[in-house]
Structures are given as structure tokens and as C-alpha cells.
C-alpha positions, 0 to 999 in steps of 0.5 A: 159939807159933802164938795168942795164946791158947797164949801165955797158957797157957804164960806161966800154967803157968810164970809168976807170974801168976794168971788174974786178972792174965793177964786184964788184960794180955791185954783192958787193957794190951795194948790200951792199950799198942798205942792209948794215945789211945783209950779202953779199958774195964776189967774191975770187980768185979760 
């Protein structure tokens, strides 16, 4: 894989994450893995 963007793609075709879940790993949980001190948004409903 040469982005992270191509990454997702491939894990969306072949894995059993929908959009929604790839979504938050890749903007929260990754973030809040790599600065587990720092404060981190999340993406809400509206």
C-alpha cells in the first residue's frame, strides 16, 4: 500500500467494515491510539 487512503480502500472492499466504521478508525481511534492524552473529537449524528 503506498497511502493511507489506499489502505482503506482495500480493507473496505475485503473487510467487514462499512464506510461509517472505516470513518472512525481512520479520523478517532487511530488519532486517539497514537495521543491517548490529547483530547480528540468525534464525529455526531447532524
Amino acid at each position: 500500500m503506498d497511502t493511507s487512503e489506499q489502505e482503506a480502500f482495500f480493507v473496505r472492499k475485503s473487510g467487514p467494515f462499512d464506510n461509517l466504521a472505516l470513518l472512525k478508525l481512520w479520523t478517532e481511534s487511530t488519532p486517539r491510539a497514537i495521543y491517548p492524552t490529547r483530547k480528540i473529537g468525534t464525529l455526531n449524528e447532524g
